[in-house]
C-alpha distance (Angstrom), angle and dihedral (degrees) to the residues before:
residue distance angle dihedral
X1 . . .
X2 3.70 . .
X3 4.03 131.1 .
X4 3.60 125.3 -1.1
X5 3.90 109.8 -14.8
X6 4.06 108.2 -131.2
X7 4.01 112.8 -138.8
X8 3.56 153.8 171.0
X9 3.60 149.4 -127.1
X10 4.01 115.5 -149.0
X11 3.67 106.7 -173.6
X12 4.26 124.8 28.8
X13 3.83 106.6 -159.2
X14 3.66 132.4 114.7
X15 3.42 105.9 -35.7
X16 3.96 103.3 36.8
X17 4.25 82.9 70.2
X18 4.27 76.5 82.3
X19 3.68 102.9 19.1
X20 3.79 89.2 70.7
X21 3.56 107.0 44.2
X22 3.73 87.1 44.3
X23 3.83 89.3 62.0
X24 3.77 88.1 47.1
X25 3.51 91.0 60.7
X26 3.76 93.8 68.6
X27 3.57 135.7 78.7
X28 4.40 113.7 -131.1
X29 3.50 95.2 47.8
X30 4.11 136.9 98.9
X31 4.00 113.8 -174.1
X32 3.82 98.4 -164.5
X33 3.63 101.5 165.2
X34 4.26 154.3 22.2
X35 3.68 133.7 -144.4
X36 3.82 122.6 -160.7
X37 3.51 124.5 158.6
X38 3.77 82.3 -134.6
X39 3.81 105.0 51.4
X40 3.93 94.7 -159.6
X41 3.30 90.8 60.8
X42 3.99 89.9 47.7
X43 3.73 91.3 47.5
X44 4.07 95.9 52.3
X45 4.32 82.7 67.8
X46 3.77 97.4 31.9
X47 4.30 81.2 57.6
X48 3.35 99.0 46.3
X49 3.77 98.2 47.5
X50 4.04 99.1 33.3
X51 3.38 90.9 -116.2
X52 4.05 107.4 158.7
X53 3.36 110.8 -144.3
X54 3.82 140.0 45.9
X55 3.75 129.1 -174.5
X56 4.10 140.1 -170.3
X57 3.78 91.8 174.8
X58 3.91 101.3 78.7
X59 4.14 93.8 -165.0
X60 3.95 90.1 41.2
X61 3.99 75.0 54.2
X62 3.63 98.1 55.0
X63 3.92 94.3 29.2
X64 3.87 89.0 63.3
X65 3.81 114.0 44.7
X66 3.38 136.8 52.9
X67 3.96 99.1 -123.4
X68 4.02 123.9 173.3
X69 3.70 86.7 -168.8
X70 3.69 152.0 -0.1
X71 3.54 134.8 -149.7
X72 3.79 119.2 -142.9
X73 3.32 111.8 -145.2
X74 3.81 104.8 174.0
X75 3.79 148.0 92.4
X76 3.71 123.3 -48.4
X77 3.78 94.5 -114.6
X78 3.58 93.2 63.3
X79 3.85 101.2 36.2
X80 4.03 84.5 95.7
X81 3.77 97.0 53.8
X82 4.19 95.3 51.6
X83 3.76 88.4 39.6
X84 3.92 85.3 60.6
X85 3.77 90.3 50.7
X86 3.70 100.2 45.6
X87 3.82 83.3 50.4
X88 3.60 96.6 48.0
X89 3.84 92.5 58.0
X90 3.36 92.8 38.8
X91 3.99 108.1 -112.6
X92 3.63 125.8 139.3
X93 3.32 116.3 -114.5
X94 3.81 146.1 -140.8
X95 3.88 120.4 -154.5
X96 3.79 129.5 -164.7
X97 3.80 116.4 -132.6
X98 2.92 129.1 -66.9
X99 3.91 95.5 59.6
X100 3.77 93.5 -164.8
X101 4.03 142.1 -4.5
X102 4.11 83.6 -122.4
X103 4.42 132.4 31.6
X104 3.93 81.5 -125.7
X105 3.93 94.1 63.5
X106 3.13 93.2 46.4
X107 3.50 104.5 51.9
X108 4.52 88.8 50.9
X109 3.79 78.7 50.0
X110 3.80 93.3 56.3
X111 3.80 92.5 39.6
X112 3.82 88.9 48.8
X113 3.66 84.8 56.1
X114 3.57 98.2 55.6
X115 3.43 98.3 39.6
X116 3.59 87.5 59.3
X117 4.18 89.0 49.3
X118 3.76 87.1 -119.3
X119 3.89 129.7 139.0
X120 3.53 112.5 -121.4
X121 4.60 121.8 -160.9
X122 3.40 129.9 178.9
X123 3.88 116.7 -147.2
X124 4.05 94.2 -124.4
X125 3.94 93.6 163.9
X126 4.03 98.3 172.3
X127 3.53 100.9 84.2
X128 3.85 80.6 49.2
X129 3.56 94.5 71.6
X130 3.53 115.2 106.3
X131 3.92 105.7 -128.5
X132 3.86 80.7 52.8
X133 3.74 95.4 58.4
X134 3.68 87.0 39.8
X135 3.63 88.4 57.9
X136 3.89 90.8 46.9
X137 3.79 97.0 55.2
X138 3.88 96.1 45.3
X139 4.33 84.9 51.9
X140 3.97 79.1 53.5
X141 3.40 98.9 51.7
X142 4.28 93.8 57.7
X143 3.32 81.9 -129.9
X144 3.87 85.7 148.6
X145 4.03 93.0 25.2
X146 3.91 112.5 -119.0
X147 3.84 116.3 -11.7
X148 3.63 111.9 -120.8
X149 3.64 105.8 178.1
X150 3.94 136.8 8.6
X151 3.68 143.6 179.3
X152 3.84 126.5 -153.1
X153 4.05 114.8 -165.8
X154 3.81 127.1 -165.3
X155 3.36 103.7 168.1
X156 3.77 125.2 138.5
X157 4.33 142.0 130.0
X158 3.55 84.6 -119.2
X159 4.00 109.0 161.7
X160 4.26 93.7 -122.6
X161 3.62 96.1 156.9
X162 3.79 89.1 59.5
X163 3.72 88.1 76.3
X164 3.53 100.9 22.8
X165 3.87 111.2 33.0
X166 3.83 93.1 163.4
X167 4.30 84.4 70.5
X168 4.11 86.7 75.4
X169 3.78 95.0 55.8
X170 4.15 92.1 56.7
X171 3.35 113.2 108.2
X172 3.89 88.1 -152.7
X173 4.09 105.5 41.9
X174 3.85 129.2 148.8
X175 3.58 101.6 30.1
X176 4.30 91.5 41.0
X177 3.71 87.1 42.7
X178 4.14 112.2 37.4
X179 3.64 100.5 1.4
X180 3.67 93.9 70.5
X181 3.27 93.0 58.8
X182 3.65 97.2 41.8
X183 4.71 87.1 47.0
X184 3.97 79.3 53.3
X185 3.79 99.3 55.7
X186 3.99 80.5 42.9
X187 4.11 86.8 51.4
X188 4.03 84.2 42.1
X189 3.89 103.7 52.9
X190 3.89 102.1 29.8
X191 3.92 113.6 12.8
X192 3.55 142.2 -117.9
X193 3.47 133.1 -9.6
X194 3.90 127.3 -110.6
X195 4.01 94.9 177.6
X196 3.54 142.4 -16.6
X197 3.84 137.0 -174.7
X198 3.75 119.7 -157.2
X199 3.72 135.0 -176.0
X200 4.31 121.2 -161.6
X201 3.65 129.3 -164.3
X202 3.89 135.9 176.9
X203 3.47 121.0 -129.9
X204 3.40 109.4 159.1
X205 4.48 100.0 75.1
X206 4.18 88.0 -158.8
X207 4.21 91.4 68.9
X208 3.50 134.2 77.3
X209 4.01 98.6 -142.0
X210 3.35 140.6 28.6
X211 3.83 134.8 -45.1
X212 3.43 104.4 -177.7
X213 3.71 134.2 52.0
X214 4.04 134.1 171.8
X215 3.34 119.9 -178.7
X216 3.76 132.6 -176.0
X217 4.44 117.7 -154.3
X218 3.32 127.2 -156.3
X219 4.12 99.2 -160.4
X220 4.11 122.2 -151.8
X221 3.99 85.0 -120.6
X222 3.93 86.3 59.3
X223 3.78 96.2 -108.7
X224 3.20 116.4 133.2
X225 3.79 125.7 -142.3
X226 3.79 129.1 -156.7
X227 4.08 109.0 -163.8
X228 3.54 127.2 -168.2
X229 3.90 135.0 -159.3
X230 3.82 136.4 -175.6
X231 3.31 142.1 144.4
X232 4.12 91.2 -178.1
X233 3.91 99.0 64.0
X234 3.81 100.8 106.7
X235 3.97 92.1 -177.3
X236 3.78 88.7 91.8
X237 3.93 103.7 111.9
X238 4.18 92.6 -171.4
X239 3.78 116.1 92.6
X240 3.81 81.8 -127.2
X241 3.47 129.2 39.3
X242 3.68 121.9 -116.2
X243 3.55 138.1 -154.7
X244 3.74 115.8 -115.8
X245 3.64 123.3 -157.6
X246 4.07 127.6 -155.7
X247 3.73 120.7 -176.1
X248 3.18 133.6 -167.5
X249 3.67 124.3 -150.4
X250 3.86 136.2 170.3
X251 3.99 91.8 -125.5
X252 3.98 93.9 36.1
X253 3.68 149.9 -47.3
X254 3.84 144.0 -79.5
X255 3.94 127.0 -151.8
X256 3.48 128.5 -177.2
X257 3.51 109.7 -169.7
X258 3.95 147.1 138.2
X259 3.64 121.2 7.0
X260 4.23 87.7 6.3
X261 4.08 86.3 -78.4
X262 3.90 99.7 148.3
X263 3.87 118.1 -160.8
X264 3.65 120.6 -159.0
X265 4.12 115.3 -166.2
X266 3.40 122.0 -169.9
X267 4.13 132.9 161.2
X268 4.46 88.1 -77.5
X269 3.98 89.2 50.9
X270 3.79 140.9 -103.7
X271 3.61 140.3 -53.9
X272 3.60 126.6 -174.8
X273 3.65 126.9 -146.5
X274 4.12 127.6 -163.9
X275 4.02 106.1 -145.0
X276 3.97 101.0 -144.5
X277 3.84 111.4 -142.7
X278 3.78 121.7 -129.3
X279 3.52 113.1 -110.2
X280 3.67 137.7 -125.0
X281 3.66 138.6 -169.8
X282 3.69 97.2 -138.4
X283 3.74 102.7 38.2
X284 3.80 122.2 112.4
X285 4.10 108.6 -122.1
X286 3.50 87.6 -133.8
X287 3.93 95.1 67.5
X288 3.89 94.5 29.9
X289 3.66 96.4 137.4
X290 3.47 96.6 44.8
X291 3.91 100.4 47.1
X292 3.29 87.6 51.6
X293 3.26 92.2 58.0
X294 3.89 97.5 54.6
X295 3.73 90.8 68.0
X296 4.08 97.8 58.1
X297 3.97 79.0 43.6
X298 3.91 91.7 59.3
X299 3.44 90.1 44.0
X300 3.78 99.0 63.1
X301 3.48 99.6 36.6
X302 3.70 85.9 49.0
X303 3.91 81.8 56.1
X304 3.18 92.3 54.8
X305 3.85 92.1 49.7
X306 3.75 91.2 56.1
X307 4.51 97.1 47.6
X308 3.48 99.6 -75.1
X309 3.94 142.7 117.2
X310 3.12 106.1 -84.2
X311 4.60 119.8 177.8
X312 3.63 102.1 -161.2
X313 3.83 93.6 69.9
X314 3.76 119.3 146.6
X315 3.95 89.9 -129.2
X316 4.37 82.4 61.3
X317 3.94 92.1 38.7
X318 3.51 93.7 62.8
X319 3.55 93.8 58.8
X320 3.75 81.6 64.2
X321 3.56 94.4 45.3
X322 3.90 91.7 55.4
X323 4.09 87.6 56.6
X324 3.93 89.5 53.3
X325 3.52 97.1 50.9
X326 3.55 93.9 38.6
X327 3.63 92.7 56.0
X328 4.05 88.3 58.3
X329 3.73 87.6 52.9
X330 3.53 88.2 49.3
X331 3.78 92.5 51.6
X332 3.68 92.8 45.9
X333 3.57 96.8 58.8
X334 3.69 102.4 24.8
X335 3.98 88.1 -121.4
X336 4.08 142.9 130.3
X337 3.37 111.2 -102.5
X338 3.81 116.2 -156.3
X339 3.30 119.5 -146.9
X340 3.79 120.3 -131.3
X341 3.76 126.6 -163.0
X342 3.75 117.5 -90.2
């Protein structure tokens, strides 16, 4: 694709308050219209970043602009149903996590995708974040030799249904909603998965799903990886929970933790290094790290867009996908799961 690529936003809740002025901040790419299904709503965000045209029709959308993409910014249920349109009029499309309320859905929406000779991202922004790539490169480095065992933490009081109330009505919610981000940055640092076994629990009586997840990975490199999710631990002194990283190694260690200082230790000592966070006018302090982490997301799914390599592919997100929805099958029947290859 040459020139500016034209594009849409379907959907103009929470999220698409940072979604769109992330886009803005890169060059290549023309947002020329929203869709809502209530157009107020749409229009609030089309005023405030001159964008020209709003929509509640989603064919009448698609019908009248020229679009090379759109970007789906709504919830899970209906990621299917906009994925169908964008393939039916032939527009490649990008996807916010999760892909799909099931594995199955979102494999027929990946098939429908290449059927259609379309590229296909989902916006998986956690690995994005810059303590996490930190973390990657020093693991690259042997630095601490090979990494034997991890654990990644997301744990945190944090008031989530605040902003998005419709997360306490899934009947699936921590692991669908944080924990596959959290099993990505797992994918991300160490690998695949060759089996996993995962316990869930509710804590909190005013949801419908569960609030707490632990989850312990067996990786193909022979790591293993102990993750753990809650949104009921209300020890976490940020205003926003973080994830925290400990590796592992068989020449030292690496720990991500508070305030994204990361400490590596090895036989000569430790040094400590505080990853700064780029900053943008319109993000909200209290999601700094992960705002910031939308724009480097854009970026190389726009790459991807324009020819190039791109990592937050739908084809590599359901990889993830098939370790969240194994884990509730593992918590279902109190079983190991292995993982086979996609």
């Amino acid at each position: 694709m040459k020139g500016k690529l034209r594009f849409a936003i379907i959907g103009t809740g929470f999220w698409a308050q940072y979604q769109i002025p992330a886009w803005l901040e890169l060059e290549g790419v023309e947002l020329i219209a929203l869709y809502n299904r209530t157009k107020a709503k749409a229009q609030i965000l089309a005023d405030k970043y001159n964008i020209a045209t709003v929509y509640d029709d989603i064919d009448a959308l698609f019908k009248n602009e020229t679009l090379d993409f759109v970007d789906i910014i709504t919830d899970v249920d209906s990621h299917p149903y906009f994925v169908t349109k964008a393939t039916t009029y032939g527009v490649h499309i990008i996807c916010q996590k999760p892909m799909a309320a099931s594995f199955e859905l979102a494999e027929r929406m990946v098939l429908l995708s290449k059927i259609n000779g379309l590229k296909f991202f989902v916006h998986e922004n956690f690995r994005w974040q810059a303590p996490i790539r930190k973390v990657k490169k020093l693991v690259e480095s042997n630095v601490i030799g090979t990494p034997f065992k991890a654990r990644v933490s997301f744990c945190s009081a944090f008031p989530v249904f605040d902003n998005q109330p419709f997360l306490a009505t899934l009947d699936q919610f921590i692991l669908t909603d944080i924990g596959s981000h959290v099993l990505d940055i797992c994918r991300y640092l160490f690998g695949e998965v060759s089996s996993l076994y995962c316990q869930t629990y509710r804590v909190n009586p005013n949801i419908k799903g569960e609030d707490v997840a632990n989850v312990l990975m067996q990786m193909q490199s022979g790591l293993h990886c102990f993750v753990e999710l809650s949104y009921a631990s209300i020890y976490q002194r940020e205003s926003f929970p973080q994830t925290f990283v400990l590796i592992e190694g068989s020449s030292g260690s690496i720990c991500l933790t508070h305030d994204f200082e990361i400490m590596v230790t090895t036989k000569s000592g430790s040094s400590i290094e505080k990853i700064e966070l780029k900053n943008y006018e319109w993000i909200n302090p209290d999601y700094a790290v992960v705002h910031s982490s939308i724009v480097d997301c854009n970026r190389d799914i726009l790459q991807g867009l324009q020819g190039y390599a791109s990592e937050t592919t739908a084809d590599d997100n359901l990889k993830t996908m098939k370790l969240v929805h194994s884990c509730y099958a593992s918590a279902m029947n109190n079983s190991l799961i292995k993982i086979t290859s996609h």
